[in-house]
SERO-4910 file (N, C-alpha, C, O; in steps of 0.05 Angstrom, whole numbers):
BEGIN
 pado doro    nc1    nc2    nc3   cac1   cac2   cac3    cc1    cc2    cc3    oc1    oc2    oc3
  Unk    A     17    -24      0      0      0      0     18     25      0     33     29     19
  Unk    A     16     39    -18     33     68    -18     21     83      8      4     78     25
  Unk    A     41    106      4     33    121     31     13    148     29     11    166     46
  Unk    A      2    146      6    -23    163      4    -39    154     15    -47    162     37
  Unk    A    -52    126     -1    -72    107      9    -67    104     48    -83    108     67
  Unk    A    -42     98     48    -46     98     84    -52    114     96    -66    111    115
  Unk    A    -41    144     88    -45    173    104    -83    171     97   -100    182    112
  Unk    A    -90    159     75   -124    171     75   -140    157     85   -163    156     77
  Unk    A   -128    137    113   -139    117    128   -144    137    154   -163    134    169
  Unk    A   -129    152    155   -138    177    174   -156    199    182   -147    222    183
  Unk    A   -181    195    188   -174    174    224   -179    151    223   -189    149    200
  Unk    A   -180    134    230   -185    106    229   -207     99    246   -211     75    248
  Unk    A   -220    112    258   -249    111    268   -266    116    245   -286    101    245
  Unk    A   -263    133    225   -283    145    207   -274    125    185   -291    112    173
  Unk    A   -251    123    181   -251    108    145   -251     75    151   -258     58    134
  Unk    A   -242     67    179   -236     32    183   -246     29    207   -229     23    223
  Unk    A   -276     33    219   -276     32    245   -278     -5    249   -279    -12    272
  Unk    A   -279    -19    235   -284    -44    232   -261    -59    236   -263    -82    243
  Unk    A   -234    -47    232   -207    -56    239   -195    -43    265   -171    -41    267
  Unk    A   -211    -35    284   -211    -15    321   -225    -36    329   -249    -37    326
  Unk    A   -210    -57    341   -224    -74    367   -218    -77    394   -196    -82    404
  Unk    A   -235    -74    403   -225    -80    437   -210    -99    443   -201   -113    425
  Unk    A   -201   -104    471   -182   -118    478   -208   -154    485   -200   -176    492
  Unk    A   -226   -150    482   -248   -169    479   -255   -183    459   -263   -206    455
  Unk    A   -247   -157    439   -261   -168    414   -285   -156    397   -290   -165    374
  Unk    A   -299   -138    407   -319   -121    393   -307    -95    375   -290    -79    382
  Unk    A   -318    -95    356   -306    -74    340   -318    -47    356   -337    -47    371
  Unk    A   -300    -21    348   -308      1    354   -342      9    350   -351     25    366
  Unk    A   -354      0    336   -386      9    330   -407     -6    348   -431     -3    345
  Unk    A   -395    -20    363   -414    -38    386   -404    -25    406   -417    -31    427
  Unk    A   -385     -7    411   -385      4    431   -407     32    442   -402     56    444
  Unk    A   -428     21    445   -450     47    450   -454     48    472   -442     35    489
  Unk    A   -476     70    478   -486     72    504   -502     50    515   -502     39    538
  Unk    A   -518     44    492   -540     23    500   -520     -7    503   -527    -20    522
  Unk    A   -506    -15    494   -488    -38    501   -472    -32    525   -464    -49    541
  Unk    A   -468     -7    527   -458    -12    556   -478    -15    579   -471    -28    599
  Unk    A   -503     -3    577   -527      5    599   -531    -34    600   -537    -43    622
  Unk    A   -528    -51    581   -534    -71    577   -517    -84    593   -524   -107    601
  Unk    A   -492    -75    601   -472    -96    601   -448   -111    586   -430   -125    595
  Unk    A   -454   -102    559   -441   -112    539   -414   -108    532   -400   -126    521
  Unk    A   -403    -80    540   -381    -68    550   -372    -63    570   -383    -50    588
  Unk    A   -350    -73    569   -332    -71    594   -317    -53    604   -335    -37    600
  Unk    A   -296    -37    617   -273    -23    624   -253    -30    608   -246    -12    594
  Unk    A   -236    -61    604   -225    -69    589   -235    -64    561   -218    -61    543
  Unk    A   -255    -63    556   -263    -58    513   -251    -24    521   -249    -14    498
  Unk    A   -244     -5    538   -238     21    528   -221     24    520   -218     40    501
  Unk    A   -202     10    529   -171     11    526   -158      5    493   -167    -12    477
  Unk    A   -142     17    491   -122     17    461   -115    -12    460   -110    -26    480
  Unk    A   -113    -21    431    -99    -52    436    -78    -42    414    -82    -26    396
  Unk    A    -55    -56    417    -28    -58    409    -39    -58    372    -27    -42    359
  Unk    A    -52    -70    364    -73    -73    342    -75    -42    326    -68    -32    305
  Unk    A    -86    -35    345    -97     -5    338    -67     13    346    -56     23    326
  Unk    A    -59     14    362    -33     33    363    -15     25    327     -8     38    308
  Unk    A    -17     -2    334     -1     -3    302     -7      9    284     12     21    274
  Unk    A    -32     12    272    -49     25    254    -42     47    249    -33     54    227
  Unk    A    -47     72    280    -38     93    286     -6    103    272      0    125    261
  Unk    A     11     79    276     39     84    278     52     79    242     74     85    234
  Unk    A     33     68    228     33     60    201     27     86    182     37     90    160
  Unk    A     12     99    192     -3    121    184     12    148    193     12    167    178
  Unk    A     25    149    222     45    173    216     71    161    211     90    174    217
  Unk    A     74    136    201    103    137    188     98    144    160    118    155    150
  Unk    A     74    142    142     67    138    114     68    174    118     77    182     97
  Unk    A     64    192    133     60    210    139     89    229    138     85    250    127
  Unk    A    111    224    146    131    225    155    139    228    184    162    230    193
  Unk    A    116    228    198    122    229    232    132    208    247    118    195    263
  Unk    A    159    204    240    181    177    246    182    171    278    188    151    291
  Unk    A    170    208    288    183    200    320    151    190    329    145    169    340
  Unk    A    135    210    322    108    197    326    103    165    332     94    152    352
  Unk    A    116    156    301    100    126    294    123    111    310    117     87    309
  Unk    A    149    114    326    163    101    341    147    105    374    147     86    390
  Unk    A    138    126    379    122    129    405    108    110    408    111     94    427
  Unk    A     83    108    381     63     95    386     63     63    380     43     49    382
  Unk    A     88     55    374    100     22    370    105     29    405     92     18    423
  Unk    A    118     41    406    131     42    446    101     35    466     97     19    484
  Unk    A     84     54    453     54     48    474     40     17    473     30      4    491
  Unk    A     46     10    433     37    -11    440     48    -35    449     36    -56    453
  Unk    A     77    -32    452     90    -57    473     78    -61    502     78    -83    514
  Unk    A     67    -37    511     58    -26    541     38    -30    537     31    -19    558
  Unk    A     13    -39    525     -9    -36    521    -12    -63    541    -28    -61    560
  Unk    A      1    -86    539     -6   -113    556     15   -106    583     24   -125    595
  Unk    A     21    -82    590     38    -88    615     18    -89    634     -5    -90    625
  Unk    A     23    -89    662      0    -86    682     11    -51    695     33    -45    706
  Unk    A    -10    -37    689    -10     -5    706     10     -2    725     22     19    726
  Unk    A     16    -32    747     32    -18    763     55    -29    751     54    -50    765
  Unk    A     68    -32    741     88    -34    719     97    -14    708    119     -3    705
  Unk    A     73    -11    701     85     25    682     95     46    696    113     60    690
  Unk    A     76     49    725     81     72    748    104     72    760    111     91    772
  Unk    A    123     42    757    139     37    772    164     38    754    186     39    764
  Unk    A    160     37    728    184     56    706    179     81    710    197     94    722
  Unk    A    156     93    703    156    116    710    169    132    721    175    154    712
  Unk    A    176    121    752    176    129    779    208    133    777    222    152    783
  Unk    A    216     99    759    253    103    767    266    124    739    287    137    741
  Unk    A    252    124    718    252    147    702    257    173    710    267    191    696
  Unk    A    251    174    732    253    204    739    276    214    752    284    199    770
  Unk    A    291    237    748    314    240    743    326    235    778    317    255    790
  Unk    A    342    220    797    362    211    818    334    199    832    328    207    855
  Unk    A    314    177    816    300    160    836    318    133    838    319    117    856
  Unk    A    330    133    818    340     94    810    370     99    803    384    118    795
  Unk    A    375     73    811    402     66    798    409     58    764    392     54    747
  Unk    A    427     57    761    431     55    732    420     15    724    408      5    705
  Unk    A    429      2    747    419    -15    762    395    -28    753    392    -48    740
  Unk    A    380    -11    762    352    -11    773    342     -5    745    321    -18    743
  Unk    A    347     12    719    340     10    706    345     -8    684    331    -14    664
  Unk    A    363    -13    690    371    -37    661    366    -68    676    371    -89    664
  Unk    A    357    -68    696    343    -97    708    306    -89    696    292   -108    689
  Unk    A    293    -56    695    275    -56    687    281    -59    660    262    -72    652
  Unk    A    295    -55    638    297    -68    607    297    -88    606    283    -98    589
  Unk    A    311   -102    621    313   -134    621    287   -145    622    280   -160    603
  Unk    A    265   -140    647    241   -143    643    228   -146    623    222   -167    613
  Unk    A    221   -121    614    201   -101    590    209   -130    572    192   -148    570
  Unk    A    234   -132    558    248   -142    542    241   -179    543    231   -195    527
  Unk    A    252   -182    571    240   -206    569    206   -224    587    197   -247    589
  Unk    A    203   -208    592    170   -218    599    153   -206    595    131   -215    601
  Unk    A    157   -179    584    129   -170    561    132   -166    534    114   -154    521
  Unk    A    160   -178    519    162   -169    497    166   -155    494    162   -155    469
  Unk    A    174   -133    501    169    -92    489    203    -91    482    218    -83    500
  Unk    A    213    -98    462    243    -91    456    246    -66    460    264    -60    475
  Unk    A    229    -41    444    231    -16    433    232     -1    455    245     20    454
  Unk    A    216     -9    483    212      6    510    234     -5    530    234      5    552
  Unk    A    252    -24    524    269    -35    540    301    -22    519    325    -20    527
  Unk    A    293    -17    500    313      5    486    322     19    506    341     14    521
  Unk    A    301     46    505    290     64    504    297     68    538    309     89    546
  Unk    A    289     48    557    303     50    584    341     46    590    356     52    609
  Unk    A    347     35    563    375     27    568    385     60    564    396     74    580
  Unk    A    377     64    541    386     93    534    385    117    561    400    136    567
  Unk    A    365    108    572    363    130    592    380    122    614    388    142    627
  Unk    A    388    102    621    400     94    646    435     99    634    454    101    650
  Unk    A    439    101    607    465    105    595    469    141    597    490    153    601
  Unk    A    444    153    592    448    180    590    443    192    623    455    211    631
  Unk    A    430    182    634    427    193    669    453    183    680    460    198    699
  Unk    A    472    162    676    489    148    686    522    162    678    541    159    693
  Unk    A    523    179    649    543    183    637    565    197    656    561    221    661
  Unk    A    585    187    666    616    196    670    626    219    654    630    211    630
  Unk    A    632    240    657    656    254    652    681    247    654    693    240    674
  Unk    A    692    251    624    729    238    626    740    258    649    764    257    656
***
């Protein structure tokens, strides 16, 4: 698919809402009010699935938004982490909470028990650049 055709998938609620599924399984157009008053939706159907972030990230690379469509590959590695997971990178993210340590044992994680290569990058880099020595 050229990258006209992908940029004119944008938004992808309006031109493909049929390819937006929950983390359940219902496409975006079953998500109503009356299916929820019913029951039918959950808390879990709100949430982004790695599915849909891709989409997202296809469309601003066809776009040229390289840093964009690398973010939104990064969200969807995180998309299956558990919340307190994320709060707890977060946390050592922040500039003299963690050791250099402490963060490249959290890449190691990301990397190997949720899959997320791009977000376990992305922590090495930071624990290399918060960590850097002066000659």
């Amino acid at each position: 698919m050229d990258s006209a055709s992908v940029i004119a998938q944008y938004p992808l609620s309006e031109s493909a809402p049929d390819r937006l599924k929950t983390p359940s399984g219902l496409v975006l157009n079953d998500i109503t009010l009356g299916a929820v008053l019913e029951g039918r939706v959950q808390m879990q159907d709100l949430r982004v699935t790695p599915e849909a972030l891709e989409l997202q990230a296809q469309i601003s690379e066809a776009a040229g938004r390289i840093q964009l469509a690398e973010n939104l590959r990064r969200a969807a590695e995180l998309a299956g982490v558990p919340e307190e997971k994320i709060l707890q990178i977060y946390t050592a993210l922040r500039p003299g909470r963690s050791s250099q340590e402490v963060l490249l044992g959290l890449a190691a994680e990301l990397e190997n028990n949720w899959q997320a290569p791009r977000c376990a990058r992305f922590l090495r880099e930071a624990a290399k650049a918060y960590f850097k020595r002066e000659p």
